[in-house]
C-alpha positions in Angstrom: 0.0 0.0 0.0 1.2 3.7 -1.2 1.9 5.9 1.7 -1.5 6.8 2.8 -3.2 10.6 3.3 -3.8 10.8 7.3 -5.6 13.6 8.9 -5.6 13.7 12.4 -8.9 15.2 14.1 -8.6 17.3 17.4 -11.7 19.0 18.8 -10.3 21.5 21.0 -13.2 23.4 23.9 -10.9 26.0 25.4 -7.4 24.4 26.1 -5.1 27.0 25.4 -3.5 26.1 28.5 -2.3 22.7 26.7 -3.0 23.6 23.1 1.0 24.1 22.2 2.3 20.9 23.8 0.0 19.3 21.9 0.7 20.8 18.4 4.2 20.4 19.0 3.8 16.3 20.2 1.1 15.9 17.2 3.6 17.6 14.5 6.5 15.7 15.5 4.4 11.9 15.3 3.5 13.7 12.4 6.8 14.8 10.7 8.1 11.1 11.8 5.5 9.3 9.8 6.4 11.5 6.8 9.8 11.3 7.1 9.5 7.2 7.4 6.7 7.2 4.4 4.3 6.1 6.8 2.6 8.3 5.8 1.9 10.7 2.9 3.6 14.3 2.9 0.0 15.8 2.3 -1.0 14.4 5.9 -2.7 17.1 8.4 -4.0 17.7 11.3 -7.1 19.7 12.0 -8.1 21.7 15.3 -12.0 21.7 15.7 -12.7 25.3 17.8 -16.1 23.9 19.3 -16.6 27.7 20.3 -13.9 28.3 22.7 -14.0 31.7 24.9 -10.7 31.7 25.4 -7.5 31.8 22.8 -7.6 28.4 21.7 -8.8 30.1 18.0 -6.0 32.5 17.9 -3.5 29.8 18.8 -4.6 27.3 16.2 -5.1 30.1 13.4 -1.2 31.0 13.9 0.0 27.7 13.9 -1.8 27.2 10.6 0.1 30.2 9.3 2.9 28.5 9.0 2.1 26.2 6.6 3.2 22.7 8.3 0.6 19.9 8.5 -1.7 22.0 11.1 -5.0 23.4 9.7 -7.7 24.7 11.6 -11.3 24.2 11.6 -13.8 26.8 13.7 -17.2 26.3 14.6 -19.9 29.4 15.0 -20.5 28.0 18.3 -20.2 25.1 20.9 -21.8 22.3 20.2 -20.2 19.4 22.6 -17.5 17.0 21.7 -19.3 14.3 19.6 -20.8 16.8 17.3 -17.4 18.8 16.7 -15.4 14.8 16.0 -18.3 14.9 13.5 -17.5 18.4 11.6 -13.7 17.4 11.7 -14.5 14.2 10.1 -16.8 15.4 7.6 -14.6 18.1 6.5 -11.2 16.4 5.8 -12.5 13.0 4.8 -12.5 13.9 1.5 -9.5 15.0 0.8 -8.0 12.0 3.4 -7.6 8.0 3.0 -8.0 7.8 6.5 -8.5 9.7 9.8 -7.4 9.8 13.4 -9.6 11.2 16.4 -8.0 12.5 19.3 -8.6 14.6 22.4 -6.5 17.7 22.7 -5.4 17.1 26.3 -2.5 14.6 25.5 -4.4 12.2 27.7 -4.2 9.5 24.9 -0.8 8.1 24.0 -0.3 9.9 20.7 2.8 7.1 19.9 -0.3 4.5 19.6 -0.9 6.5 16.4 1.8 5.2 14.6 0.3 1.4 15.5 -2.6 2.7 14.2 -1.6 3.3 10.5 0.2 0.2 10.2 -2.9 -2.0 11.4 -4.9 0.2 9.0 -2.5 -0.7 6.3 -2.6 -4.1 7.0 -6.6 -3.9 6.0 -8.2 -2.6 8.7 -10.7 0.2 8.4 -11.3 1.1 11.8 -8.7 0.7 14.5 -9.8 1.3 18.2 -7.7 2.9 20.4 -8.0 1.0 24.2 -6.9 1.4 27.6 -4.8 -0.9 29.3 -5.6 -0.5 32.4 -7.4 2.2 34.8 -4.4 2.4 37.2 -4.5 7.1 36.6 -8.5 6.9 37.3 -9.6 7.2 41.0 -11.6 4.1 42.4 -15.2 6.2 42.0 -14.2 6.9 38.4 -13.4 3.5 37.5 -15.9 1.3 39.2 -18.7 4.1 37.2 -16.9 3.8 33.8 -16.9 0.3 34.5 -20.3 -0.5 35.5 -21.3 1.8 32.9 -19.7 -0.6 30.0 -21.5 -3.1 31.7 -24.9 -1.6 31.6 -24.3 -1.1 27.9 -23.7 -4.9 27.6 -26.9 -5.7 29.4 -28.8 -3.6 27.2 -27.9 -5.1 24.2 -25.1 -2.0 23.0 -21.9 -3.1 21.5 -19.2 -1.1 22.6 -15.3 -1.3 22.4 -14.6 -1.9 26.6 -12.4 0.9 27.9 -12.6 2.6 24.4 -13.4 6.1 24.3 -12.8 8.4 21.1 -9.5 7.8 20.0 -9.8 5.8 16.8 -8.4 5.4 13.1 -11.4 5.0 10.6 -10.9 4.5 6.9 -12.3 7.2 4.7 -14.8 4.3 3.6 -16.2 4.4 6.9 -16.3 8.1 7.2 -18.5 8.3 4.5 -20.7 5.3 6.0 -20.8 7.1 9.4 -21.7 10.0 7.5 -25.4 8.2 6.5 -26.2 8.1 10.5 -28.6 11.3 9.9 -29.5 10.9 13.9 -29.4 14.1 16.0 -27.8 11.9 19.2 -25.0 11.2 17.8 -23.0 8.8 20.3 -20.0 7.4 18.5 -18.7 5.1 20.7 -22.3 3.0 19.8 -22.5 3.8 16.4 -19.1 3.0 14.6 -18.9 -0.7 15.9 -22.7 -0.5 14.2 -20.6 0.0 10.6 -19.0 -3.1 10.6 -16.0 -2.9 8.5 -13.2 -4.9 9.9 -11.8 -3.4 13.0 -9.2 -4.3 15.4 -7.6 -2.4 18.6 -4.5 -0.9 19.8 -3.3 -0.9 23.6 -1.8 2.3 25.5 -1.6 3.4 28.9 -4.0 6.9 29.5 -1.6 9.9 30.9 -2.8 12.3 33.3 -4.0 16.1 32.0 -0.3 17.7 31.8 -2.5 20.8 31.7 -6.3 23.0 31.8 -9.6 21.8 33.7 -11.2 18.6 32.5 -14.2 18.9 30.1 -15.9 16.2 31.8 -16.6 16.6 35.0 -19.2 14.2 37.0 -22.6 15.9 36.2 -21.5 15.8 32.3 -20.5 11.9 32.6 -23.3 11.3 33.8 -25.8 12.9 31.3 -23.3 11.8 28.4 -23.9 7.6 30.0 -27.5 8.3 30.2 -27.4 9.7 26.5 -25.8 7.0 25.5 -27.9 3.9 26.9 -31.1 6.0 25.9 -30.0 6.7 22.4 -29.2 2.8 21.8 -31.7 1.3 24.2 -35.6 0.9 24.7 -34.7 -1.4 27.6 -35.3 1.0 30.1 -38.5 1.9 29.4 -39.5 -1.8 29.0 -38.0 -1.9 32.7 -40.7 0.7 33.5 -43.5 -1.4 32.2 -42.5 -4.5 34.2 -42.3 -2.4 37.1 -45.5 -0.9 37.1 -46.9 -4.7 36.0 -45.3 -5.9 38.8 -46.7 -3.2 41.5 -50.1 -3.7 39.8 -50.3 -7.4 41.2 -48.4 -6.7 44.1 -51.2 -4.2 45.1 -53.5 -6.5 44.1 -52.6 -8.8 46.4 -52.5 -6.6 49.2 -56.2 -5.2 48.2 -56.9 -9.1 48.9 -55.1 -9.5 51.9 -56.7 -6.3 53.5 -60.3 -7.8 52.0 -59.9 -11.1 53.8 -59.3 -9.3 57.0 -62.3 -7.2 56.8 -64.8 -10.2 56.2 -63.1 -11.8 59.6 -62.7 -8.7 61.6 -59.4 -7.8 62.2 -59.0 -4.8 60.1 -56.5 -2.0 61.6 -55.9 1.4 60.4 -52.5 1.8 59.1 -51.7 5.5 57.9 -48.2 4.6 57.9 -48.8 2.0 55.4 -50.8 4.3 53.4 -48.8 7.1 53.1 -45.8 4.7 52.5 -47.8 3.1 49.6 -49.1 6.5 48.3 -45.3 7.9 48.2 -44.1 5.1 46.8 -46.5 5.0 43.6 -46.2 8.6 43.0 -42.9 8.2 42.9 -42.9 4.9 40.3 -45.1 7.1 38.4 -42.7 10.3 37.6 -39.5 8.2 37.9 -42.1 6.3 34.6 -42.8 9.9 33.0 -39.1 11.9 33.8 -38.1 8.3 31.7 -40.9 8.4 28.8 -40.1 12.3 28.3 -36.6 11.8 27.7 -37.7 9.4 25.0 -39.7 11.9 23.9 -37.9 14.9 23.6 -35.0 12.6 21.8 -37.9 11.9 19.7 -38.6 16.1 19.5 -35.0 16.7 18.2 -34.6 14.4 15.7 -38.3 15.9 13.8 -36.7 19.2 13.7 -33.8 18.3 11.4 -31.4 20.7 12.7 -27.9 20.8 11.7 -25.1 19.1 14.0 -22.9 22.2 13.7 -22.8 25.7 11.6 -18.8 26.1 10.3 -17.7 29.6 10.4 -14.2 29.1 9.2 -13.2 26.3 7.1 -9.0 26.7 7.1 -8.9 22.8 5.9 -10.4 23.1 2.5 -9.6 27.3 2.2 -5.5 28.3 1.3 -4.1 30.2 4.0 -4.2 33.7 3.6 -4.2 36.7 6.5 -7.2 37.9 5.5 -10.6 36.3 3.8 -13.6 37.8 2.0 -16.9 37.6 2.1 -19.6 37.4 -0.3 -20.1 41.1 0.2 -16.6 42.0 -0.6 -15.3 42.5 3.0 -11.7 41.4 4.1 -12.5 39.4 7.6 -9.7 38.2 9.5 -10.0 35.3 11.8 -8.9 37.3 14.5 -10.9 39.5 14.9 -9.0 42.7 14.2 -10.0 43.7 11.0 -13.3 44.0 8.8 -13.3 46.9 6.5 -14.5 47.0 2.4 -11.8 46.1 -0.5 -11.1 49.7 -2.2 -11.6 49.5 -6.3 -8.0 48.8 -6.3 -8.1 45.6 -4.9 
């Protein structure tokens, strides 16, 4: 196999605290691969902005200045991690033979890219990237990462255990992911649901060198119950056995309590009432919080609304310091300048 065109995907959500280290550890896998013919000399690597308030933009539209593999790729707004993997991937896969996602705080091994390429060119179009062990994660984080791999299992999801969203896919598979036209997008489900051949490759997870996490427990835990309702009708099958089961449960209880009123030894119980009361009114909006989530999944996906808005496209667009728009105005990236092209120009 030629020397294959690799573009390696980064969404980035304000990390200019790490941003450098990890343009300078990407570009030198990078230049390696080149410089072995590992990969082709036309390889990138694109930074997603997922609307960043700080000066991860600025950094990234530099860096692309200067010509050498990085490219940038900003969004008109934030719209979470999955959906910016997704922009990244739709932009460059055309102009790729295969691609490389990766999170921007150098917590994945980015050496395990290297194994990646040659397992793709041994025929395989998508190549997970999986931990070897949980020895950096606290006992909390483990035992819920775990248990929530395990819940995905039970319901009947295939997922990659101890996979995340570092992965090489083929551009083949790009372009099937691409046909997943589903507003909750949760990748982890859906590219084992492709089927092309796949195979993994083994690190060992750093710690953040640098920045805040952009996952922090109330996040994991939406993201988790994203996921299993996205993939799953299992839970609110669970629902309906429930209630079945407290519907003959009460049943027998209005037959016990029956039996003791035709012999005479009824007893008033408001403890037992009130417990009973509580504890149906409870089943009950534990069974609508459950059915409205299904719902408003259900809400999103009729509307039709794009994934993500680009606002500038440095991938597919030749550097320049300054772009125009359709109404003749020089707009720079940075912000500084916006003013009309004189009839010189």
């Amino acid at each position: 196999m030629n020397s294959p065109i690799l573009t390696i995907v980064v969404p980035c959500y304000n990390e200019e605290e790490v941003l450098q280290e990890t343009i300078e550890q990407l570009r030198t896998i990078m230049h390696e691969m080149v410089s072995n013919s590992n990969v082709s000399e036309k390889s990138k690597i694109l930074f997603v902005d997922d609307g960043s308030k700080d000066h991860t933009w600025d950094m990234i539209y530099k860096e692309s200045l200067k010509g050498e593999y990085v490219k940038g790729l900003k969004l008109s707004r934030n719209v979470g991690h999955q959906n910016a993997l997704l922009a990244g991937l739709f932009t460059a896969k055309d102009a790729s033979d295969c691609l490389i996602t990766i999170d921007a705080d150098l917590q994945d091994d980015v050496n395990a890219i290297i194994e990646m390429v040659s397992k793709y060119k041994e025929g395989y179009e998508v190549v997970y990237g999986v931990r070897s062990k949980r020895d950096s994660d606290s006992f909390f984080k483990r035992s819920t990462a775990e248990g929530f791999y395990m819940v995905m299992g039970k319901l009947g999801v295939k997922l990659v255990f101890n996979h995340a969203d570092f992965r090489l896919m083929s551009r083949r598979a790009v372009d099937e992911l691409e046909n997943f036209a589903e507003a909750n997008m949760f990748l982890r489900g859906i590219v084992p649901l492709i089927g092309f051949s796949s195979t993994s490759v083994f690190y060992e997870r750093k710690k953040r060198i640098a920045g805040e996490t952009k996952y922090p427990l109330k996040k994991m835990f939406a993201f988790a119950f994203d996921g299993i309702t996205s993939f799953s009708v299992t839970p609110i099958r669970f629902v309906l056995l429930v209630g079945c089961i407290s519907f003959f449960v009460s049943m027998a209880f209005g037959a016990y309590f029956l039996a003791l009123k035709f012999f005479g030894n009824t007893q008033l119980g408001w403890t037992s009432l009130i417990t009973s009361i509580w504890l149906i009114g409870g089943l009950q909006l534990i069974a609508l919080g459950l059915v409205g989530e299904y719902i408003g999944k259900i809400y999103k996906e009729t509307k039709r609304r794009p994934k993500y808005i680009v606002d500038i496209d440095l991938f597919n667009l030749p550097v320049s310091r300054k772009l125009m728009n359709s109404e003749g105005m020089i707009y720079d990236p940075l912000g500084t300048e916006a003013r009309k092209l004189s009839e010189n120009n």
